[in-house]
gemmi code that builds the backbone of each chain (N, CA, C; Angstrom):
import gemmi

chains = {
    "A": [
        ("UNK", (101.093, -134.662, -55.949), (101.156, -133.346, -55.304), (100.356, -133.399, -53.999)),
        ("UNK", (101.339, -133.066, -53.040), (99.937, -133.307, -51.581), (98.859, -132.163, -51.728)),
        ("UNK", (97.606, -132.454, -50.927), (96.750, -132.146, -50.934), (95.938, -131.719, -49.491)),
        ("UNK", (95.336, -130.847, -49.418), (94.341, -130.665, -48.321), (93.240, -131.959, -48.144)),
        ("UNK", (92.643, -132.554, -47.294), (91.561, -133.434, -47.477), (90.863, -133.271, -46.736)),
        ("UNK", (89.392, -133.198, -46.530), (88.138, -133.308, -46.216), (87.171, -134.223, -45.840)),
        ("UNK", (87.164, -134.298, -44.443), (85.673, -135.634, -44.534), (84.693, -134.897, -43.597)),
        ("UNK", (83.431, -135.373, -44.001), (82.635, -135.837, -44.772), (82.692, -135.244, -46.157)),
        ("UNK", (82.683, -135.178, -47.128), (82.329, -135.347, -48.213), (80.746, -133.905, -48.290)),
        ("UNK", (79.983, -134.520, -47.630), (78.326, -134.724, -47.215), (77.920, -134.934, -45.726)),
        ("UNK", (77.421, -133.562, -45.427), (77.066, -133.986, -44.037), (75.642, -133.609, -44.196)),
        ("UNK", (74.714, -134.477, -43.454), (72.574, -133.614, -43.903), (72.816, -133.906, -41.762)),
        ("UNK", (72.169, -132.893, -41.286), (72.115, -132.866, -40.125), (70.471, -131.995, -39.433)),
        ("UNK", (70.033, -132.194, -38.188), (68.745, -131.815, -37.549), (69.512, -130.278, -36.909)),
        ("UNK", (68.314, -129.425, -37.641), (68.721, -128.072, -36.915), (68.826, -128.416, -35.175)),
        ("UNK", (69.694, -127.541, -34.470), (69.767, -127.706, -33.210), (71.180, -128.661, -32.902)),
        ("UNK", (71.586, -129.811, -33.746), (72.125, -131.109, -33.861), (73.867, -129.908, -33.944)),
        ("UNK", (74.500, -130.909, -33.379), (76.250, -130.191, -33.386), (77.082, -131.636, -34.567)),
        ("UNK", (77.890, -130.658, -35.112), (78.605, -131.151, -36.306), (79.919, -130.753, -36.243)),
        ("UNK", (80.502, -131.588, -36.359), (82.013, -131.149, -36.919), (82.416, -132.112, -37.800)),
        ("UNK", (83.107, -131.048, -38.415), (84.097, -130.993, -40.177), (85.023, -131.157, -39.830)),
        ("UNK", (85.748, -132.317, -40.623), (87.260, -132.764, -40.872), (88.462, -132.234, -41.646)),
        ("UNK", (89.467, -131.805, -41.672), (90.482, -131.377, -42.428), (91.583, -132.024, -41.819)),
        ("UNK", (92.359, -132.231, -43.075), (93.820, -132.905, -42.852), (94.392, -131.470, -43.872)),
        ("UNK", (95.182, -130.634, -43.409), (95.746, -129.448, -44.226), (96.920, -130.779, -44.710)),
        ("UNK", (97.948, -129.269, -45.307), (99.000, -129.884, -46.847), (100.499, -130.405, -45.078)),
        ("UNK", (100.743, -131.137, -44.795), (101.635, -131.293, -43.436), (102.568, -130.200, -43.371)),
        ("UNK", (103.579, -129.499, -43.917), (104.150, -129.048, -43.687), (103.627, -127.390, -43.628)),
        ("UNK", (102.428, -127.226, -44.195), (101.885, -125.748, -43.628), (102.097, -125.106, -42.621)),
        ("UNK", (101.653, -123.543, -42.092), (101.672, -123.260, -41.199), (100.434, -122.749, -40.857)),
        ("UNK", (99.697, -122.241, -41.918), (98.367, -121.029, -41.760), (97.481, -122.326, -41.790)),
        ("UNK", (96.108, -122.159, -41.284), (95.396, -122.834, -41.869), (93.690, -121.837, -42.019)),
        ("UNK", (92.694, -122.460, -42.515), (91.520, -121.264, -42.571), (90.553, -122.204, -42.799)),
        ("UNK", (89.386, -121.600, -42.507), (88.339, -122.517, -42.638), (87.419, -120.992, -43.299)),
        ("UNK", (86.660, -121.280, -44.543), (85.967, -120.762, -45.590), (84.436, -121.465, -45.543)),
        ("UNK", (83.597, -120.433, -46.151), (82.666, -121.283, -45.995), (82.013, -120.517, -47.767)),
        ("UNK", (80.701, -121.158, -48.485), (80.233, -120.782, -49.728), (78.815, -121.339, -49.601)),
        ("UNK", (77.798, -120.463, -50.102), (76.394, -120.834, -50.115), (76.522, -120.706, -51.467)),
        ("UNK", (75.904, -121.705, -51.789), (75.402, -122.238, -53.288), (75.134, -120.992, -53.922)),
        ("UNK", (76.137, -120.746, -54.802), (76.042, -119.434, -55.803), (76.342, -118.362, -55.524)),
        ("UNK", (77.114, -118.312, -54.355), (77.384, -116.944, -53.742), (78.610, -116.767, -53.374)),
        ("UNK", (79.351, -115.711, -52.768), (80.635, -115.821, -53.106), (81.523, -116.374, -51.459)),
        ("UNK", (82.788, -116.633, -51.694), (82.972, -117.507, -50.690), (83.492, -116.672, -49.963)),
        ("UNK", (83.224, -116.753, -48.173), (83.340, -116.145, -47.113), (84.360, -116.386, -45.876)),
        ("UNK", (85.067, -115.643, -45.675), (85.822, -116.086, -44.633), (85.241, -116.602, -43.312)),
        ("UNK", (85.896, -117.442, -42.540), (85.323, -117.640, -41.054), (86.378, -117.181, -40.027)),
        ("UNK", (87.253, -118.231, -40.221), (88.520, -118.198, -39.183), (90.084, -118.420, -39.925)),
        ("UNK", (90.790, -117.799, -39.538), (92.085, -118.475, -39.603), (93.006, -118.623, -38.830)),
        ("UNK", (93.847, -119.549, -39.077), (94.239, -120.602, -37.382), (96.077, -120.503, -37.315)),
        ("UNK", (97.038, -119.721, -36.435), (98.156, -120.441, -36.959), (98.814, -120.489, -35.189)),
        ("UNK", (100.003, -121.074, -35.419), (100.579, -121.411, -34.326), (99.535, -122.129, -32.801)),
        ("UNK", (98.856, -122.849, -33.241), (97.757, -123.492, -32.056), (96.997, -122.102, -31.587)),
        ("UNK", (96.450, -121.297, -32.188), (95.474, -120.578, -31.910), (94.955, -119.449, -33.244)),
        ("UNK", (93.567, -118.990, -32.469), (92.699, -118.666, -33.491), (93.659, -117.268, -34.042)),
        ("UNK", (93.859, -116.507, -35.289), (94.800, -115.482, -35.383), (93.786, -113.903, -36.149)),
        ("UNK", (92.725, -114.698, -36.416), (91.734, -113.544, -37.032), (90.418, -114.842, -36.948)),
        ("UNK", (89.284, -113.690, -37.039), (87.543, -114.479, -37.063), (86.695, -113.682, -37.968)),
        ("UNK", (85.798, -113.508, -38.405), (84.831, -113.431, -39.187), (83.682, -112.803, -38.278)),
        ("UNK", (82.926, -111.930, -38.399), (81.351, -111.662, -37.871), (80.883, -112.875, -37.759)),
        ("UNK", (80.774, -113.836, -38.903), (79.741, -115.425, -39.262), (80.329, -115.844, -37.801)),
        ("UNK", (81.481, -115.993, -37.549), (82.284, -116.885, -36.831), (81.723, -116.905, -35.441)),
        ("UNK", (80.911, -117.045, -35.164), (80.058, -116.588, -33.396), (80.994, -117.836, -32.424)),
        ("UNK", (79.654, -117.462, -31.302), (80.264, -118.773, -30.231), (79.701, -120.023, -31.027)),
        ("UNK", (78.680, -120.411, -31.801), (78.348, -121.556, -32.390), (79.473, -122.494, -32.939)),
        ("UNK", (80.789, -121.600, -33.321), (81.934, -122.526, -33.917), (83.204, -122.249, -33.086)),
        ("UNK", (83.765, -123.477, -33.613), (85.177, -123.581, -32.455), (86.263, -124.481, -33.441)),
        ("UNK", (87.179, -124.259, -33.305), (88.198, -124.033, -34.273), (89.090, -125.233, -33.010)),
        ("UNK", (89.531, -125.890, -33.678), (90.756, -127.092, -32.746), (91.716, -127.571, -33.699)),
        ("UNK", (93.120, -127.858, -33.040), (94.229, -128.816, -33.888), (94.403, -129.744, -33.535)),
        ("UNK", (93.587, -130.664, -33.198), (93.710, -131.622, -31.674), (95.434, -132.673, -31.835)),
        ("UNK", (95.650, -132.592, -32.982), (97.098, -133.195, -32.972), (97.356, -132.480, -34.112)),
        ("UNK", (99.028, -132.815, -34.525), (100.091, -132.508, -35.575), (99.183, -132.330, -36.850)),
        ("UNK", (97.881, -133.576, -37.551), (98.011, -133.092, -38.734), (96.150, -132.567, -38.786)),
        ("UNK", (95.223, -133.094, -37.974), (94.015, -132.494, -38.317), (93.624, -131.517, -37.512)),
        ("UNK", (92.726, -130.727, -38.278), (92.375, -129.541, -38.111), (90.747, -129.480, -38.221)),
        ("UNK", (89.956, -129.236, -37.309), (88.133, -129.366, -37.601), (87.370, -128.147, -36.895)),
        ("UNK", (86.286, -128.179, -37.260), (85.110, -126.872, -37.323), (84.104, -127.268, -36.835)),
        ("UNK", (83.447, -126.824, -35.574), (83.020, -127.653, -34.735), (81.779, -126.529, -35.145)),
        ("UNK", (79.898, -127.255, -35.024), (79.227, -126.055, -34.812), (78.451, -126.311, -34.027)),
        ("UNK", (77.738, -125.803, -32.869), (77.378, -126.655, -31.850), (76.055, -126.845, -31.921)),
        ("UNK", (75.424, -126.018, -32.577), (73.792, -125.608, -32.437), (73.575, -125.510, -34.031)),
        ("UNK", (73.747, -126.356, -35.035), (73.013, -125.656, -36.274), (71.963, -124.899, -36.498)),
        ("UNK", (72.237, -124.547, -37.279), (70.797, -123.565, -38.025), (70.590, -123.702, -39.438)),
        ("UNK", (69.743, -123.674, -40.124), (69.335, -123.662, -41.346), (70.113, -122.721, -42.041)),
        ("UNK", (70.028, -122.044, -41.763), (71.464, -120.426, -42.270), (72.978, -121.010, -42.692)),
        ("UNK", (72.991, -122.088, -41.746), (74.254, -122.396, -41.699), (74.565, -124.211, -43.172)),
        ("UNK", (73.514, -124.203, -43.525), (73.487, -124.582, -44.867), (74.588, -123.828, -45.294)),
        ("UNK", (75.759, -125.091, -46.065), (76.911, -124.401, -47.170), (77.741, -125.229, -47.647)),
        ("UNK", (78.427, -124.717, -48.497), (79.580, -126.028, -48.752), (80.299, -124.946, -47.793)),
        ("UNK", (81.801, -125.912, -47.130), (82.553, -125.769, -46.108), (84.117, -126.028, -46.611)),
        ("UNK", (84.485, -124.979, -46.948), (86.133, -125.666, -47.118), (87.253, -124.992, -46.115)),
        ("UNK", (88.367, -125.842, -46.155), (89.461, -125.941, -45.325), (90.626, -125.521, -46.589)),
        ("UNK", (91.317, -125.030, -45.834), (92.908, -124.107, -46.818), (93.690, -124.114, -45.835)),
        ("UNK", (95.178, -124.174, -46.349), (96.217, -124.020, -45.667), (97.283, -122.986, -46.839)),
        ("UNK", (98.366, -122.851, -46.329), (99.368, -122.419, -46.772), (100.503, -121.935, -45.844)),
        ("UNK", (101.490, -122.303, -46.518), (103.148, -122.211, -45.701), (104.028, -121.393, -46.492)),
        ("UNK", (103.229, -120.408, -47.340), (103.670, -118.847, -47.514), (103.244, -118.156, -46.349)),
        ("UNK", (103.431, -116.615, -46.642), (103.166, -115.769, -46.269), (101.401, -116.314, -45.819)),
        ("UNK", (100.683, -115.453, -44.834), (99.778, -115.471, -44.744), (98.743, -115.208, -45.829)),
        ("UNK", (97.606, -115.696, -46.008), (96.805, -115.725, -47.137), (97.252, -115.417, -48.275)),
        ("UNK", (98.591, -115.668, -48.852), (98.814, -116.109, -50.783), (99.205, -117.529, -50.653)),
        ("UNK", (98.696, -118.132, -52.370), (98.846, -119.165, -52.650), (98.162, -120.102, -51.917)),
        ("UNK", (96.845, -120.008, -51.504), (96.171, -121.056, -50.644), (95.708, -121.640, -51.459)),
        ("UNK", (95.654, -123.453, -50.520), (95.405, -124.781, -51.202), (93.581, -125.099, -50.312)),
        ("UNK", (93.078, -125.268, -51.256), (92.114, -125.523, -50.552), (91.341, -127.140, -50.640)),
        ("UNK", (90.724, -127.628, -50.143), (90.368, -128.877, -49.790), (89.100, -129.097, -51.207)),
        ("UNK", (88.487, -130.476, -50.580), (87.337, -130.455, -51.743), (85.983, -129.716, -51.003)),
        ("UNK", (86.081, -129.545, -49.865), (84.567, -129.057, -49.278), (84.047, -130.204, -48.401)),
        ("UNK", (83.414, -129.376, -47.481), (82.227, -130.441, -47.045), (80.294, -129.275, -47.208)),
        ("UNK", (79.837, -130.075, -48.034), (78.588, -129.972, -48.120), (77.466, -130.098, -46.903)),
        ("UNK", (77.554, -128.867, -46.103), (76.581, -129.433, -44.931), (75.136, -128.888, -45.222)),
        ("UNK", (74.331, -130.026, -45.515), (73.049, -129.583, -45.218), (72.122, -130.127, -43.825)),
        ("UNK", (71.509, -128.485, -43.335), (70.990, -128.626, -42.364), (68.976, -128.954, -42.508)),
        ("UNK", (68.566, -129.543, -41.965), (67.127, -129.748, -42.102), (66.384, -129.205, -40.840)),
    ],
    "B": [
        ("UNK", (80.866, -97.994, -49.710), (81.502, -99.341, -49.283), (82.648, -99.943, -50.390)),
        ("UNK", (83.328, -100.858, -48.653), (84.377, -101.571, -49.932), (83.581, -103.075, -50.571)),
        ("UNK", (84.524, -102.856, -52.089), (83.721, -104.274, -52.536), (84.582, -104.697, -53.718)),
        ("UNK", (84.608, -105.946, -53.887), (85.332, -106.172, -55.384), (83.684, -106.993, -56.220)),
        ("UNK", (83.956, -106.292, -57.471), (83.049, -106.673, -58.378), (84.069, -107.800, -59.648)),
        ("UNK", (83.228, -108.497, -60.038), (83.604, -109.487, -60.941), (82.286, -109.527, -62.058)),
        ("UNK", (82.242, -109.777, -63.385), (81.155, -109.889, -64.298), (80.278, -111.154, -63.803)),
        ("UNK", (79.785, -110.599, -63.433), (78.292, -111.772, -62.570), (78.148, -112.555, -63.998)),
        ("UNK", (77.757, -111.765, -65.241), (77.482, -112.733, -66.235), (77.829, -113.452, -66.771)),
        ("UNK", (77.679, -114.747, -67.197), (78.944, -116.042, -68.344), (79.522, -114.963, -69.016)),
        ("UNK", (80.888, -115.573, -69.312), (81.296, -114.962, -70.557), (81.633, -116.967, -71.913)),
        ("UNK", (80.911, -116.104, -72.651), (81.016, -117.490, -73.763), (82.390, -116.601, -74.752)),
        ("UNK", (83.277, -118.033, -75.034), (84.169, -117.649, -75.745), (84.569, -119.083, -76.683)),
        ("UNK", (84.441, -118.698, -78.233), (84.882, -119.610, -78.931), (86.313, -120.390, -78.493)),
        ("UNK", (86.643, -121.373, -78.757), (87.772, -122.144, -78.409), (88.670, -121.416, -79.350)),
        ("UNK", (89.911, -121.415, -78.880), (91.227, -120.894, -79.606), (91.407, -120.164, -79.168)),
        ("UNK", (89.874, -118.884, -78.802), (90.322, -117.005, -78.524), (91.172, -117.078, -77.576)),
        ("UNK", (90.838, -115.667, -76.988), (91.582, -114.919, -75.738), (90.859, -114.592, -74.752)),
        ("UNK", (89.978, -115.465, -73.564), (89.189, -114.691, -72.847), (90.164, -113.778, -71.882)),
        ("UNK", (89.289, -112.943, -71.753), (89.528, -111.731, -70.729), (88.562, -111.365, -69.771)),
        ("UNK", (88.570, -111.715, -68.755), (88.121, -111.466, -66.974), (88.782, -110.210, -66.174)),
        ("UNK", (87.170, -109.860, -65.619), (87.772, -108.405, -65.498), (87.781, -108.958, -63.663)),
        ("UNK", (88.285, -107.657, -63.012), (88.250, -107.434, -61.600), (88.196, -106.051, -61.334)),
        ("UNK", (87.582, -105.594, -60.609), (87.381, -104.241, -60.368), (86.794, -104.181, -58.434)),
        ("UNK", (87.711, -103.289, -57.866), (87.595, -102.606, -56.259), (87.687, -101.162, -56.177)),
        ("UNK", (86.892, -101.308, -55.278), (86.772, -99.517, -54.874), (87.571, -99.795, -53.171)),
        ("UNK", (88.087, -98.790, -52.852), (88.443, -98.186, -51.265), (89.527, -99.236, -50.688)),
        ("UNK", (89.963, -100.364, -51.501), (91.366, -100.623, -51.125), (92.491, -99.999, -51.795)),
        ("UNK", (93.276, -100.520, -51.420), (94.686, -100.245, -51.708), (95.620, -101.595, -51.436)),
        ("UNK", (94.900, -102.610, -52.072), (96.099, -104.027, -51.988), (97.176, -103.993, -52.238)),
        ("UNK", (97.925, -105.132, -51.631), (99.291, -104.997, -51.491), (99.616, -106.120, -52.894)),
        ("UNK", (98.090, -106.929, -52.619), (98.361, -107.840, -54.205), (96.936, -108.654, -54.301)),
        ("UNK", (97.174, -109.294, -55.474), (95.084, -109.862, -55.693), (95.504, -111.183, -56.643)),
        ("UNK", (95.069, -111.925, -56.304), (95.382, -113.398, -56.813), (93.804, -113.765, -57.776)),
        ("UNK", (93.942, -114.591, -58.278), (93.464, -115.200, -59.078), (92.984, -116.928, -58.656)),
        ("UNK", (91.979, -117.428, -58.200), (91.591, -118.675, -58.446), (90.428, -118.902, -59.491)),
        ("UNK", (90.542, -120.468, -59.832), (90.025, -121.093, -60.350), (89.003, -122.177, -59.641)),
        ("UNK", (87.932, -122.050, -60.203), (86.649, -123.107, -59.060), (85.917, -123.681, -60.020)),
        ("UNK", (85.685, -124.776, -59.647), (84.796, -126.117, -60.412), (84.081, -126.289, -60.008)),
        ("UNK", (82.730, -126.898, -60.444), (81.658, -126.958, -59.765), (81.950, -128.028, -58.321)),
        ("UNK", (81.392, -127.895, -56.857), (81.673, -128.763, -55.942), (82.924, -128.967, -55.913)),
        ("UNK", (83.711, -128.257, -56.350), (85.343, -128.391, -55.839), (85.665, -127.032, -54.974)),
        ("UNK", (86.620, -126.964, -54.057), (87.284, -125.861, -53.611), (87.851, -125.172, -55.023)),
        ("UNK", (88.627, -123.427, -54.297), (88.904, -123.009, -55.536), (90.600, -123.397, -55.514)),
        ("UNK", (91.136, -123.432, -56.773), (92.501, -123.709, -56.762), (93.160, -122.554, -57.393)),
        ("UNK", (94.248, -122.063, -56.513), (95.095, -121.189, -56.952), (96.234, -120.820, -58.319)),
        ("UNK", (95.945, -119.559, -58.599), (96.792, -119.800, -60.364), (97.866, -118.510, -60.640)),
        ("UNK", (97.001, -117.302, -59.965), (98.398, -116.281, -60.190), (98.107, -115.511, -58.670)),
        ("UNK", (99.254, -114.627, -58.985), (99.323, -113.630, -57.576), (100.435, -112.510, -58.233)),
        ("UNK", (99.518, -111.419, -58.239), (100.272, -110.219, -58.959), (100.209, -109.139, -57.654)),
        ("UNK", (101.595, -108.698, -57.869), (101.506, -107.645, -56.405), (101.568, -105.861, -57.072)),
        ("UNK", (101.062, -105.089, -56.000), (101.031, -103.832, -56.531), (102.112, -103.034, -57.300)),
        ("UNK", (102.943, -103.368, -57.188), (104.496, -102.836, -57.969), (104.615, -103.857, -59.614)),
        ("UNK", (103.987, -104.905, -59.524), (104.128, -105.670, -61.101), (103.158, -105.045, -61.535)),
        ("UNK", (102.912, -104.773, -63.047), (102.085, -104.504, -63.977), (101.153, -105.580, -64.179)),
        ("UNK", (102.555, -106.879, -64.823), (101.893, -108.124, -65.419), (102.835, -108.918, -65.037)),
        ("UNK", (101.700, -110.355, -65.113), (102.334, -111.886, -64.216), (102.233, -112.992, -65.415)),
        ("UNK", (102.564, -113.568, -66.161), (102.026, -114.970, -66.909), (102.675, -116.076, -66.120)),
        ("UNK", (102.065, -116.852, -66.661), (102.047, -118.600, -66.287), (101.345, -119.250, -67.345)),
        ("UNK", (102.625, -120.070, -68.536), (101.706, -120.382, -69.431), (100.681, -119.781, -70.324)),
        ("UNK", (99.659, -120.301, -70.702), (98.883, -119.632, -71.407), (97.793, -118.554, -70.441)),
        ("UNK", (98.284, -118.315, -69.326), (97.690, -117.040, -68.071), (98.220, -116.078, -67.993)),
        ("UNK", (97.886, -114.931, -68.424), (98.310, -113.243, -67.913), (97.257, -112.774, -66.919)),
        ("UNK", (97.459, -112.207, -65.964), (97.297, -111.341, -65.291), (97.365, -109.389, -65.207)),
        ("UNK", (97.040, -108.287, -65.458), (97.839, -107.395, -64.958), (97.103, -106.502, -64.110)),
        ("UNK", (97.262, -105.614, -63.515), (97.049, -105.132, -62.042), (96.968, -103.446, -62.076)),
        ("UNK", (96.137, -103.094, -62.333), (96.400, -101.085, -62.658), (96.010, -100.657, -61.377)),
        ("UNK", (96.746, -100.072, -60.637), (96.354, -99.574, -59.262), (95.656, -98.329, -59.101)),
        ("UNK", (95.874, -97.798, -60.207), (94.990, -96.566, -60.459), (93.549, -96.704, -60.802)),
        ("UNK", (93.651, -97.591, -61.825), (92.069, -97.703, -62.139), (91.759, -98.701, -61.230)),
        ("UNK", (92.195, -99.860, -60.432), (91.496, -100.178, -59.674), (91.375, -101.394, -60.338)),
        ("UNK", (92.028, -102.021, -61.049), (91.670, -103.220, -61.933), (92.300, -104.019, -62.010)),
        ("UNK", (92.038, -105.554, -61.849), (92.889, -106.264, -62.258), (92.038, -107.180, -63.871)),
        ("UNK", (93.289, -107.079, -64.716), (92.283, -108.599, -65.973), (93.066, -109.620, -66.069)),
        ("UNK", (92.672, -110.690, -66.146), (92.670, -111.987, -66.164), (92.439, -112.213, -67.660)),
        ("UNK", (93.660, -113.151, -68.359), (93.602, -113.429, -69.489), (94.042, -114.963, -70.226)),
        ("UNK", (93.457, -115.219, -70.281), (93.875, -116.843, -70.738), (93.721, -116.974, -72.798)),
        ("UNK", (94.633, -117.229, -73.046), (95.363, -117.165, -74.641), (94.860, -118.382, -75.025)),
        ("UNK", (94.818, -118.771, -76.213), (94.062, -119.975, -76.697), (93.456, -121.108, -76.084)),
        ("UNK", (92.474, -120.797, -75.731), (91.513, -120.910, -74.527), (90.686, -122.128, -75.156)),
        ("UNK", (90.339, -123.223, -74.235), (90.351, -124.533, -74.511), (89.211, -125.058, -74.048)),
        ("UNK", (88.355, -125.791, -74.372), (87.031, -126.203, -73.175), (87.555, -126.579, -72.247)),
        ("UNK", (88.419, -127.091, -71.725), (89.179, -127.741, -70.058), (89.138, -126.255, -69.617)),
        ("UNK", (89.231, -125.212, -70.168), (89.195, -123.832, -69.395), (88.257, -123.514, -68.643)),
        ("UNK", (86.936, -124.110, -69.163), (85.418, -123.802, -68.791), (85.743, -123.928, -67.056)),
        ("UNK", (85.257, -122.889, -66.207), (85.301, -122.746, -64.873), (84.641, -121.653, -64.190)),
        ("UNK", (84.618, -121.441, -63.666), (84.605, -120.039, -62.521), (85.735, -119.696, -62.216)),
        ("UNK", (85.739, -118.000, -62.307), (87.151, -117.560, -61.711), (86.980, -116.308, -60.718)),
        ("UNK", (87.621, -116.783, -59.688), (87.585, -115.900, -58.988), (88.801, -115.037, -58.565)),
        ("UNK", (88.327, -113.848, -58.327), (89.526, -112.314, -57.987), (89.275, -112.811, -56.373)),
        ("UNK", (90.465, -111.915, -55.571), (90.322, -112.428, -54.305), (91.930, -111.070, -53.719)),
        ("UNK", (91.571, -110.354, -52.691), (92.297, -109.619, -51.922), (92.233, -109.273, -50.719)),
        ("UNK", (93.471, -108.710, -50.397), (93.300, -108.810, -48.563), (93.603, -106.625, -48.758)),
        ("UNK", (92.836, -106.312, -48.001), (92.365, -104.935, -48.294), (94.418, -104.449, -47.366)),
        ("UNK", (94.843, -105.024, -46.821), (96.110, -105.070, -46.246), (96.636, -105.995, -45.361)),
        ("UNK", (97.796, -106.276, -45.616), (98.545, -107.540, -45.130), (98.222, -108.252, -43.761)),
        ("UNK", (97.338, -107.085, -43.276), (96.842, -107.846, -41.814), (95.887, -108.412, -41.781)),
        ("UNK", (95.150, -108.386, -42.900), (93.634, -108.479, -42.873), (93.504, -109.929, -44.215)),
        ("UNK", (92.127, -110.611, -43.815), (91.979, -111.946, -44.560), (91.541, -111.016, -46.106)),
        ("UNK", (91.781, -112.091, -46.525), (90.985, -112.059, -48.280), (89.406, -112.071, -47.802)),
        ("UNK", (89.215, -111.106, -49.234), (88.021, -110.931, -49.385), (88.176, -111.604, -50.903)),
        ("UNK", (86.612, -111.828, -51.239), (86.506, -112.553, -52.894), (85.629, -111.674, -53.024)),
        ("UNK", (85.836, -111.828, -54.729), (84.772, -111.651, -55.493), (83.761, -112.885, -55.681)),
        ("UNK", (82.779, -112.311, -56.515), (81.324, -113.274, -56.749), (82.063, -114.172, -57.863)),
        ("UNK", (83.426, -113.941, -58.424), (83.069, -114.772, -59.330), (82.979, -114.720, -60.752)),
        ("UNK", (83.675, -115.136, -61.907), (82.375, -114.827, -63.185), (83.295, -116.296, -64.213)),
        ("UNK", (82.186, -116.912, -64.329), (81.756, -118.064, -65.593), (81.931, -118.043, -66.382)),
        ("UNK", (83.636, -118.867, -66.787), (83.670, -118.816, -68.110), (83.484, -120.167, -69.066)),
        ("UNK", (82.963, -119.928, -70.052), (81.990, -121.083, -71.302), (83.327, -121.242, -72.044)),
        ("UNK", (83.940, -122.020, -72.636), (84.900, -121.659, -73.764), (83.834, -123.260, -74.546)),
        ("UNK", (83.401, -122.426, -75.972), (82.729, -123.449, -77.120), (83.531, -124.075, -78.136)),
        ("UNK", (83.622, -125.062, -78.336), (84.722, -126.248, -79.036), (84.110, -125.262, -80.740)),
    ],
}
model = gemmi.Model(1)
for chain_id, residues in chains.items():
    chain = gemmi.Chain(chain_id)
    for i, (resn, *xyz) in enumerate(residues, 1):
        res = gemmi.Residue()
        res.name, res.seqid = resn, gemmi.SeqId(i, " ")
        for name, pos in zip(("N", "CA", "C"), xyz):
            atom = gemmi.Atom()
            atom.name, atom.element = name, gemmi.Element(name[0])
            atom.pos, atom.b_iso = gemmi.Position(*pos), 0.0
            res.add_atom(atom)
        chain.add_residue(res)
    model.add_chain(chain)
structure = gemmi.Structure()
structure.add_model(model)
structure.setup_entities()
């Protein structure tokens, strides 16, 4: 069954330090979203992305992040300035329904900031 | 305020039963409210999607049903298995223009 995929896995990064998160969405999607979850808490929207641009954002979602498709299949979450706040697991979703039903979501990326 | 609530607390359920997961919102009016499933360090994975005009949805040993009046959706899984053991989360978009919102969530134990 295809799958969303994720790299890093694990990212540990220096507050101040810029990071970006990997996603490969499901290929034939159209929506894609980037989610974010603090350990035990419930999971939060950021952005969601369709036709090569941003289509809705989040309050969280500031100038610190930036949203790109740089080709056909990956999709990444750029943050330029971490912050300790910004400690979370990080997941990526797509779907080629309707907008937000039936979303596939990735395994996460775990960013911890120091 | 708007908010969807989910039972913050485990629910422990002998193996075989019937757990039942509640969902409860105030000040929407969804058009529909899905159901995932989350593992520890995994994303959540998708399982039902009941829209405001269905009552009730199954899939397998999964019911769903949806009271628009009271504001509720329950989540029901029928001879319920330790592979069940998860987090489940409620999840709606307050209207078709607008992203999903989640709930917190609620922990279910199923004991062999």
């Amino acid at each position: 069954e295809p799958e969303v995929t994720q790299t890093p896995s694990h990212q540990v990064t220096q507050m101040g330090q810029e990071v970006i998160l990997r996603c490969v969405p499901i290929s034939n999607h159209l929506y894609f979203y980037w989610y974010r979850q603090i350990l035990g808490q419930k999971v939060e929207f950021l952005v969601s992305f369709y036709n090569n641009e941003i289509s809705e954002k989040s309050e969280i979602f500031d100038d610190q992040f930036s949203v790109e498709r740089p080709d056909g299949s990956n999709f990444t979450l750029k943050i330029r300035s971490t912050k300790l706040e910004d400690s979370a697991m990080y997941f990526c979703a797509s779907t080629n329904r309707v907008p937000n039903e039936k979303l596939f979501f990735g395994s996460g990326t775990q960013l911890s900031v120091l | 305020s708007q908010k969807i609530e989910q039972n913050s607390e485990a629910l422990n359920i002998q193996e075989g039963k019937t757990a039942t997961l509640t969902c409860n919102y105030t000040n929407y009016s969804p058009a529909y409210l899905q159901w995932y499933r989350q593992d520890p360090g995994r994303g959540p994975v998708f399982l039902l999607l009941i829209r405001e005009n269905e009552k009730e949805k199954r899939k397998e040993r999964l019911k769903v049903t949806f009271d628009t009046t009271l504001k509720q959706s329950l989540f029901h899984i029928t001879a319920s298995q330790p592979a069940d053991s998860a987090t489940y989360l409620c999840a709606l978009a307050p209207d078709s223009n607008y992203q999903l919102i989640w709930g917190a969530g609620t922990k279910l134990i199923i004991k062999p």
